[in-house]
ZALUM-710692 format. One line per field, with one value per residue (C-alpha): y negated, z, x negated; chain; residue number from 1; residue in three letters. Coordinates in nm, 4 decimals, always signed. Each point is the difference from the previous one (the first is absolute). Example, Ala and Ser with C-alpha at 12.3 -4.5 7.8 and 13.67 -1.06 7.14 Angstrom:
<rs>
v <- [+0.4500  -0.3440]
w <- [+0.7800  -0.0660]
u <- [-1.2300  -0.1370]
kette <- [A  A]
nr <- [1  2]
rest <- [ALA  SER]
</rs>
This chain:
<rs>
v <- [-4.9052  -0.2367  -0.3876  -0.2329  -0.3140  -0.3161  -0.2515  -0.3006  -0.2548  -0.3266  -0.2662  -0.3553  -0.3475  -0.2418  +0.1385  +0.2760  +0.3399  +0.3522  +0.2535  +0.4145  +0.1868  +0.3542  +0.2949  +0.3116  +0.3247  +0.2331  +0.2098  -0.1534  -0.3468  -0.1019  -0.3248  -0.2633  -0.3152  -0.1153  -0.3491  -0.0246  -0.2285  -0.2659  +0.0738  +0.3828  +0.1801  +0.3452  +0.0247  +0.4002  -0.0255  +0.4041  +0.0124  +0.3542  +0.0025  +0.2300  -0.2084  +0.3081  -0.0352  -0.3952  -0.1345  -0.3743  -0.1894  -0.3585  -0.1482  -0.3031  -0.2208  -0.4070  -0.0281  +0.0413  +0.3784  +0.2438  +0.3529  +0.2998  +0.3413  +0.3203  -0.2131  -0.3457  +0.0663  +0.1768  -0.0417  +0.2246  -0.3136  -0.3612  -0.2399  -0.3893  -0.1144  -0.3773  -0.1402  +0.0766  +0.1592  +0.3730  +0.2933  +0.1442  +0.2963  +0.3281  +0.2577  -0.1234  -0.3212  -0.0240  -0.0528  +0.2962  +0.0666  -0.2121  +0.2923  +0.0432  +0.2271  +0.2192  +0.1172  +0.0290  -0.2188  +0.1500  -0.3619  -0.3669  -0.2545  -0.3658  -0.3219  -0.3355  -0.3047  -0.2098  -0.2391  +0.2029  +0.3032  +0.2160  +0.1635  +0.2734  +0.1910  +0.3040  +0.1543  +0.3669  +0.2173  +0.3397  +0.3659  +0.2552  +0.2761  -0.0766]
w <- [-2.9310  +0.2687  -0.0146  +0.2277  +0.0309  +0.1915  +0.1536  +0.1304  +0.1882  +0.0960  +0.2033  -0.0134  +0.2098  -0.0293  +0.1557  +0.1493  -0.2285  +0.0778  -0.2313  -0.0034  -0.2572  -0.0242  -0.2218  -0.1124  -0.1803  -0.2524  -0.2963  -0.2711  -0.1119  -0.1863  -0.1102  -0.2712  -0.1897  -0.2280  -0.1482  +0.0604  -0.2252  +0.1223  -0.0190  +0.0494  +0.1934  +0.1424  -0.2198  +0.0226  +0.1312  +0.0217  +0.3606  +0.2179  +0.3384  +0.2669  +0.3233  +0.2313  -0.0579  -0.0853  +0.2210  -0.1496  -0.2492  -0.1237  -0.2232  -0.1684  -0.2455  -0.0971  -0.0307  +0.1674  -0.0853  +0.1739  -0.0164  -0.0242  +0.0605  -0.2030  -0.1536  -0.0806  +0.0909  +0.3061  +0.1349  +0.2973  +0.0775  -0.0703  +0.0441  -0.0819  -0.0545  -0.0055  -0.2171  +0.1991  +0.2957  -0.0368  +0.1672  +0.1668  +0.2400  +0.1022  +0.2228  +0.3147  -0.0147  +0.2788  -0.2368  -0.1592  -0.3551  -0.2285  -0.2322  +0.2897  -0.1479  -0.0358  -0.3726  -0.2174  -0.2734  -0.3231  -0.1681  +0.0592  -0.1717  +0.0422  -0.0907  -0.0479  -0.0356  +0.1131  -0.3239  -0.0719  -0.0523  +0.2893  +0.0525  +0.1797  +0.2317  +0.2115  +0.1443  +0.2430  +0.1480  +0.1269  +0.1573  -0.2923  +0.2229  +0.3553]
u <- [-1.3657  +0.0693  +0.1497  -0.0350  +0.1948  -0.0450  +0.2393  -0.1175  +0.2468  -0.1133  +0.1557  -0.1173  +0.0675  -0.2248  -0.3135  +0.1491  -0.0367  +0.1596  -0.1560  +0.1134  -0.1273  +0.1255  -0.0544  +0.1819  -0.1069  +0.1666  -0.0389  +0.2037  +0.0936  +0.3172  -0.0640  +0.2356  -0.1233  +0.2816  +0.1238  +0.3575  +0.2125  +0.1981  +0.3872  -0.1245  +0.3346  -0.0948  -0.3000  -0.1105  -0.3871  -0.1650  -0.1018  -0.0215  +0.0011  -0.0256  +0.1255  -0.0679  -0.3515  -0.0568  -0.3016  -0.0052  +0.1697  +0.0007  +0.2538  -0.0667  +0.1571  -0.0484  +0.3504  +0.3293  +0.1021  +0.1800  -0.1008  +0.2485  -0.0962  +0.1347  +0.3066  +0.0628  +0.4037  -0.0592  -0.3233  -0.1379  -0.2280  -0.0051  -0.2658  +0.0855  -0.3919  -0.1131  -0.2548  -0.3529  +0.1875  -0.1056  +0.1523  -0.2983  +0.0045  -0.2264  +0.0890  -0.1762  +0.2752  +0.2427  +0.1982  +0.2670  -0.1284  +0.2021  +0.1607  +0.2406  +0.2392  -0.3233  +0.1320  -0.2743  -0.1073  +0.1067  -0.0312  +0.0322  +0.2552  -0.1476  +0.2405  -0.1368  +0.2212  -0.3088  -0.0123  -0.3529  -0.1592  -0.0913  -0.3306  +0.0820  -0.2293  -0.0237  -0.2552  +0.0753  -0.2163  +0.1501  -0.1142  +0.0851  -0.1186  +0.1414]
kette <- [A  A  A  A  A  A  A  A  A  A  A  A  A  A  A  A  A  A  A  A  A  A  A  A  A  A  A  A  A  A  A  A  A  A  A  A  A  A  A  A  A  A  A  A  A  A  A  A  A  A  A  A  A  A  A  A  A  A  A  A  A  A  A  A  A  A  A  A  A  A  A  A  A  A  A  A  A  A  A  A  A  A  A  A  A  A  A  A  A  A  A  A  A  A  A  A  A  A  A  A  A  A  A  A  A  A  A  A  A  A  A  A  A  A  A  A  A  A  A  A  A  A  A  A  A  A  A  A  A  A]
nr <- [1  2  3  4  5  6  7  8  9  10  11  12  13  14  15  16  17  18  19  20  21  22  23  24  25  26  27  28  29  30  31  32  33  34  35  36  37  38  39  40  41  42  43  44  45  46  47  48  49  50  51  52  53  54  55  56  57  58  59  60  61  62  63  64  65  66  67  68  69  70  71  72  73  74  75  76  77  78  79  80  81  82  83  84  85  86  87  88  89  90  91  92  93  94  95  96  97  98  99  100  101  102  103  104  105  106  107  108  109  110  111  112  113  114  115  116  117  118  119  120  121  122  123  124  125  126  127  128  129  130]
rest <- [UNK  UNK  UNK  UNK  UNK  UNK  UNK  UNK  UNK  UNK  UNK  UNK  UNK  UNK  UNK  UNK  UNK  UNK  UNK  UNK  UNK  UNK  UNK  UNK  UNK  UNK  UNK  UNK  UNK  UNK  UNK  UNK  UNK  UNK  UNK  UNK  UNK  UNK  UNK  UNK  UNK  UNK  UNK  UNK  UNK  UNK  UNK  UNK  UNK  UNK  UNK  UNK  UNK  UNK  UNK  UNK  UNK  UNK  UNK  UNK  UNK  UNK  UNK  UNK  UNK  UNK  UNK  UNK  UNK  UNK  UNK  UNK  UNK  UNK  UNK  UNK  UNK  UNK  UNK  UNK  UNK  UNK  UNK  UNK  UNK  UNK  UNK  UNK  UNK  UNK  UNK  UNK  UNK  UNK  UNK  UNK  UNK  UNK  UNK  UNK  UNK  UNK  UNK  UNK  UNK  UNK  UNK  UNK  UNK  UNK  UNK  UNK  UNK  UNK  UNK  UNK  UNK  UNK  UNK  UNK  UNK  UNK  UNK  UNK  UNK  UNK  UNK  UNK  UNK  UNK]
</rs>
């Protein structure tokens, strides 16, 4: 079964509007919605990821986390994510995909010293048969 996911970036200034709306298809999702507690330190969230393969992806969270891939101590990858500043990318970006040390995902480990919980969300799209 195929997925297909859409981006849509939009720039704004007053009445000027710049609006790019691109899509990307695979054959499996991997996909997180979890509360994370305030004062959580390398909280273990189950995430699997195949980097090799990943055509979009779109981290999310409502509060300042940072996001640790495969260890909290010694992370391949670290993202430091602001409240309603998602991490969005697809694989026709210029831009490198964001798991640069290209390890797989084997699990996330999310810390939250925002004062609040965190509703964190992902949302990935990748090509299990390449």
């Amino acid at each position: 079964m195929a997925f297909t996911h859409y981006i849509t970036s939009l720039w704004e200034q007053s009445n000027n509007q710049i609006s790019k709306r691109v899509s990307s298809t695979g054959s499996a999702e991997a996909n997180v919605s979890e509360s994370i507690a305030d004062s959580s330190t390398d909280l273990e969230v189950a995430f699997v990821l195949d980097v090799s393969v990943l055509k979009s992806i779109i981290i999310s969270s409502d509060q300042d986390i940072t996001v640790e891939t495969n260890s909290g101590s010694v992370p391949d990858d670290s993202f430091t994510l602001l409240a309603g500043n998602p991490l969005v990318w697809n694989s026709g970006s210029p831009l490198p995909n964001p798991f640069a040390s290209a390890v797989d995902v084997t699990s996330l480990f999310i810390t939250n010293a925002s004062g609040s919980a965190a509703s964190l969300e992902i949302r990935s799209l990748v090509d299990a048969t390449p």
